[in-house]
PLY file of the C-alpha trace (Angstrom):
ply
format ascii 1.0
element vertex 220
property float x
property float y
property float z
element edge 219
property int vertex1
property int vertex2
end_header
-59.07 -91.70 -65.39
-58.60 -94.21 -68.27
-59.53 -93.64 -71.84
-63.49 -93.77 -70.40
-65.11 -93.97 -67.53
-68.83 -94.61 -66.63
-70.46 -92.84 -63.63
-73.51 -94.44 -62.51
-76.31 -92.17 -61.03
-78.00 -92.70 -57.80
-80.60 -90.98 -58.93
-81.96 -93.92 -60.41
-81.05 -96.37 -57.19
-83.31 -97.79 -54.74
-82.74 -95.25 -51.93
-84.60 -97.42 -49.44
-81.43 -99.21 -50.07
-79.04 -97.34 -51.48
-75.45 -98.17 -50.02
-76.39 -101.70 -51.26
-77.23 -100.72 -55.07
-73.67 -98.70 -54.55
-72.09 -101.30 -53.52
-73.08 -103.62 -56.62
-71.67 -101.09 -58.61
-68.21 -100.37 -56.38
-66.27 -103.23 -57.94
-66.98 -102.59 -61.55
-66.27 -98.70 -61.65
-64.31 -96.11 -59.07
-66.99 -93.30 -60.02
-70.51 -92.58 -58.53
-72.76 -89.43 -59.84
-74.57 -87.96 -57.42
-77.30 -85.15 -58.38
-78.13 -82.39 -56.20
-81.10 -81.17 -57.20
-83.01 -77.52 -55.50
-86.63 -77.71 -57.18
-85.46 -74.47 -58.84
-83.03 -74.70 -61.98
-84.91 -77.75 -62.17
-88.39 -79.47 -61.46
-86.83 -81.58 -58.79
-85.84 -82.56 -55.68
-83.05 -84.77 -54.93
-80.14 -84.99 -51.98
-78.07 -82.99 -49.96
-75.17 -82.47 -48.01
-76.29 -85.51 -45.49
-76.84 -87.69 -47.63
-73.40 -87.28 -49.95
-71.52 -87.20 -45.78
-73.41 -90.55 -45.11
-72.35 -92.89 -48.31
-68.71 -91.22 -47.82
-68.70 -93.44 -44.52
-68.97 -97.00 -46.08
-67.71 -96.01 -49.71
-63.81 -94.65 -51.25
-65.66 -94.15 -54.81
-65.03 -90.96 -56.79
-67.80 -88.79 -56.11
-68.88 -86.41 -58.80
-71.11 -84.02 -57.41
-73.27 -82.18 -59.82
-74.85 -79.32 -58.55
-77.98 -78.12 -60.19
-78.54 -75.28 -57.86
-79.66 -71.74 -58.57
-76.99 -70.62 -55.90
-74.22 -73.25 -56.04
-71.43 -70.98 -54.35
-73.20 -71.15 -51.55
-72.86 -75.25 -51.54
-68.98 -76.05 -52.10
-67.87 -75.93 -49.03
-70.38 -78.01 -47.25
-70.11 -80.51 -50.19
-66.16 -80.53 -49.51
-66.66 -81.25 -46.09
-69.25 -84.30 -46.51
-66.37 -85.91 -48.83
-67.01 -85.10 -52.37
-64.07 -85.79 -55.15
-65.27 -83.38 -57.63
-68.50 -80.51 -57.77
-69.86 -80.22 -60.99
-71.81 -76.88 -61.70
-74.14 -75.41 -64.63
-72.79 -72.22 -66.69
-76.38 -71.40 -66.31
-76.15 -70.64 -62.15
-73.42 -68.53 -61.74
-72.52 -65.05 -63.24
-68.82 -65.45 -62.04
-67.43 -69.60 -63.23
-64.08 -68.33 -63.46
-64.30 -67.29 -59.47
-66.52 -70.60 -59.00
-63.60 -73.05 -60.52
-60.86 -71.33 -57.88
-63.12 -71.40 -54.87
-63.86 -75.20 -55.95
-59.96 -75.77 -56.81
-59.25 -73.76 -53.33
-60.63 -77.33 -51.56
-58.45 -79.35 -53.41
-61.00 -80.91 -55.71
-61.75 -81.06 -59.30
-63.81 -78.96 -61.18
-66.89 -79.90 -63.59
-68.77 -77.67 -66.00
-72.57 -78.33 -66.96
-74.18 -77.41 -69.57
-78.28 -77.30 -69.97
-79.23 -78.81 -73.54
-81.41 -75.44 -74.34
-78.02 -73.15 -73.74
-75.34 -72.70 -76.77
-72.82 -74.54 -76.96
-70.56 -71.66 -76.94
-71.10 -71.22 -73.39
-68.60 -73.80 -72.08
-66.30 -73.73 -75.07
-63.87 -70.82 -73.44
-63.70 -73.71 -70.61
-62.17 -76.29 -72.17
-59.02 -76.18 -70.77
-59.51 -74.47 -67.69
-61.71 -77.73 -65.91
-61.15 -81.16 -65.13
-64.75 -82.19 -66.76
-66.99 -80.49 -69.20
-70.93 -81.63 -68.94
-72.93 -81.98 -71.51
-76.33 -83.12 -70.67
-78.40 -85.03 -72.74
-81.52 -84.48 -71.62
-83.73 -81.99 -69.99
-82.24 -82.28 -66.29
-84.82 -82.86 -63.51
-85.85 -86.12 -63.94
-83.75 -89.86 -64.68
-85.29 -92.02 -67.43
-85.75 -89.55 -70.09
-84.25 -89.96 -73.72
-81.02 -89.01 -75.10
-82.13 -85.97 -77.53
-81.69 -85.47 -80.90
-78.63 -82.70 -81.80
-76.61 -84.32 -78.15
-74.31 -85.81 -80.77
-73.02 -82.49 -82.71
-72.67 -80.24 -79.13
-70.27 -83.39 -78.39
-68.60 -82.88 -81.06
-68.20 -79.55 -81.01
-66.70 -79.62 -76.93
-64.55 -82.21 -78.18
-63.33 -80.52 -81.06
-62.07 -77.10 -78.67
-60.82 -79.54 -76.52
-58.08 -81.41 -78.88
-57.70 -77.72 -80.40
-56.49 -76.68 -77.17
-54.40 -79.65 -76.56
-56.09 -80.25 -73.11
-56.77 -82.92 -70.77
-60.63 -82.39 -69.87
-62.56 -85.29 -70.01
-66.04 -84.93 -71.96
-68.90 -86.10 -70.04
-72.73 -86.73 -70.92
-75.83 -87.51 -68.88
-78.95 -88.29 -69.95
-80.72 -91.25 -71.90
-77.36 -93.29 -71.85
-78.03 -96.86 -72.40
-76.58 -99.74 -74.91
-77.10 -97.60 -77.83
-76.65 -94.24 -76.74
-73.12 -94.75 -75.26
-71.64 -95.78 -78.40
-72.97 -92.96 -80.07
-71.84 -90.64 -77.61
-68.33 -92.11 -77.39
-67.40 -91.81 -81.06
-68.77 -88.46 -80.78
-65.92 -87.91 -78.65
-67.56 -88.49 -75.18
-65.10 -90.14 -72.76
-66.90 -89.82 -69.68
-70.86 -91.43 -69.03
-73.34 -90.62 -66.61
-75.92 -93.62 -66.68
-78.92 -94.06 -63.93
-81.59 -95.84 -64.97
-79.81 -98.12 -67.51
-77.70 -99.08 -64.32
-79.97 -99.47 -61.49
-83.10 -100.52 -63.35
-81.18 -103.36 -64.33
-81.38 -106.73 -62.08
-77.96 -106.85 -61.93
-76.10 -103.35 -61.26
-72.86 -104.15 -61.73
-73.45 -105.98 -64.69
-75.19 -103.39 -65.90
-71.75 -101.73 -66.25
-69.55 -104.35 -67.40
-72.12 -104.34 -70.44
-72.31 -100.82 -70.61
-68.51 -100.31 -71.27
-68.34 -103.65 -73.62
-70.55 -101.58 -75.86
-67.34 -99.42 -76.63
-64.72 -102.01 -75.84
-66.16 -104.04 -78.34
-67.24 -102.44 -80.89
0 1
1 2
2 3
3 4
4 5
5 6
6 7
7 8
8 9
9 10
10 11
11 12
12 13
13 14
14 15
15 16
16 17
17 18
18 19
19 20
20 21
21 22
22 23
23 24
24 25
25 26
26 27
27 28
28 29
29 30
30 31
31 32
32 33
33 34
34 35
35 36
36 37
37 38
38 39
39 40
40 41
41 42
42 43
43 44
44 45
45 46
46 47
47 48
48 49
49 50
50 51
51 52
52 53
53 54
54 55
55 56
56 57
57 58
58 59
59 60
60 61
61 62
62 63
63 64
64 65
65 66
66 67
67 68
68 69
69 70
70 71
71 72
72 73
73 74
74 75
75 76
76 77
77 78
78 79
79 80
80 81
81 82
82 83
83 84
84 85
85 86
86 87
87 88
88 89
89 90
90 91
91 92
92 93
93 94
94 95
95 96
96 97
97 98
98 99
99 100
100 101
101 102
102 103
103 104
104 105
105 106
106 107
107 108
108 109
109 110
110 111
111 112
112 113
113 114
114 115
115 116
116 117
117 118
118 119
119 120
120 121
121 122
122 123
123 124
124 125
125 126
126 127
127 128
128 129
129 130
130 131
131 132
132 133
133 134
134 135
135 136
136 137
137 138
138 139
139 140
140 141
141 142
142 143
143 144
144 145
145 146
146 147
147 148
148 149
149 150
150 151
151 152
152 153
153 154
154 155
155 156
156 157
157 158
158 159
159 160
160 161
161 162
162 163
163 164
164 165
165 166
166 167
167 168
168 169
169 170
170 171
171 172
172 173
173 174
174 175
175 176
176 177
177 178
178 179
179 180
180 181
181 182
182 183
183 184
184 185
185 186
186 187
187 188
188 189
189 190
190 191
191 192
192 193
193 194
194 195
195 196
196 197
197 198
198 199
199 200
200 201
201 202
202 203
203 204
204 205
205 206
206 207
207 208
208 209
209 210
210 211
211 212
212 213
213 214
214 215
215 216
216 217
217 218
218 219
């Protein structure tokens, strides 16, 4: 990764034509978010497996996986298989993360942490070093359009601050309510990493969409 990246969602795409939207976005960043959603840790539903195996067939992007299962064990594996780059899970789903990371590390990928923006901050904080990506979402997850919420920029902070103490690597990631102005907030909250659906594919132009996303730091 560079010094940021920015992860469009297809969560916000046009699924009736969704390698297309990907594709408008392909040229202009090497990372695509996907959510998996169970209608259980949240009030959604969203792909699977198939889906994730499908897009792998016409697309070399950098698939972030973010699993917001109630049972995501059960899921890395089959997500492996269908060609993901990196699973993503919540603190909230398992009771064992330090057994989740290996079994995820044990198929060669990297590893993402989540956090929900109702759960301390302290949760993930032991994890700063020990993942490839920390999570923190900006929003209530479920649903993509909603706003970034108020108090997003001092848990930033506070991931990013373990993370320099510890000297590590782990890129800070947010999702939720990132548009034009959120991103730069985010970002000199110490944010390297940005999850961004609707601000992306509501635009007219995707791939624009991104170029003007990452001027907002560039820029600035």
């Amino acid at each position: 990764m560079s010094d940021f990246e920015i992860a469009p969602s297809v969560l916000a795409a046009d699924f009736g034509y969704l390698m297309r939207d990907i594709k408008a976005v392909e040229g202009k960043t090497n990372y695509l978010h996907l959510d998996v959603m169970d209608g259980h840790f949240v009030d959604n539903l969203s792909i699977g497996v198939p889906v994730v195996e499908c897009i792998r067939k016409y697309t070399d992007m950098f698939f972030d996986v973010h699993l917001m299962l109630t049972n995501p064990e059960k899921f890395i594996k089959p997500f492996a298989d269908a060609g993901a780059s990196m699973i993503t899970f919540h603190i909230e789903c398992t009771k064992d993360p330090e057994g989740l990371i290996k079994l995820i590390r044990s198929y060669g990928l990297k590893v993402g942490i989540s956090i929900h923006p109702h759960t301390p901050i302290e949760e993930v904080l032991p994890f700063a070093d020990k993942v490839d990506l920390i999570l923190v979402m900006t929003v209530v997850p479920g649903f993509g359009g909603s706003s970034y919420l108020n108090g997003s920029d001092e848990r930033i902070a506070a991931v990013r601050k373990a993370i320099d103490e510890k000297g590590a690597k782990t890129f800070l990631s947010v999702d939720g309510g990132i548009n034009k102005k959120t991103i730069k907030e985010a970002y000199d909250s110490g944010a390297r990493y940005f999850v961004a659906g609707s601000a992306v594919f509501g635009a007219e132009d995707a791939g624009k969409a991104v170029e003007e996303l990452r001027s907002c730091i560039t820029m600035s």
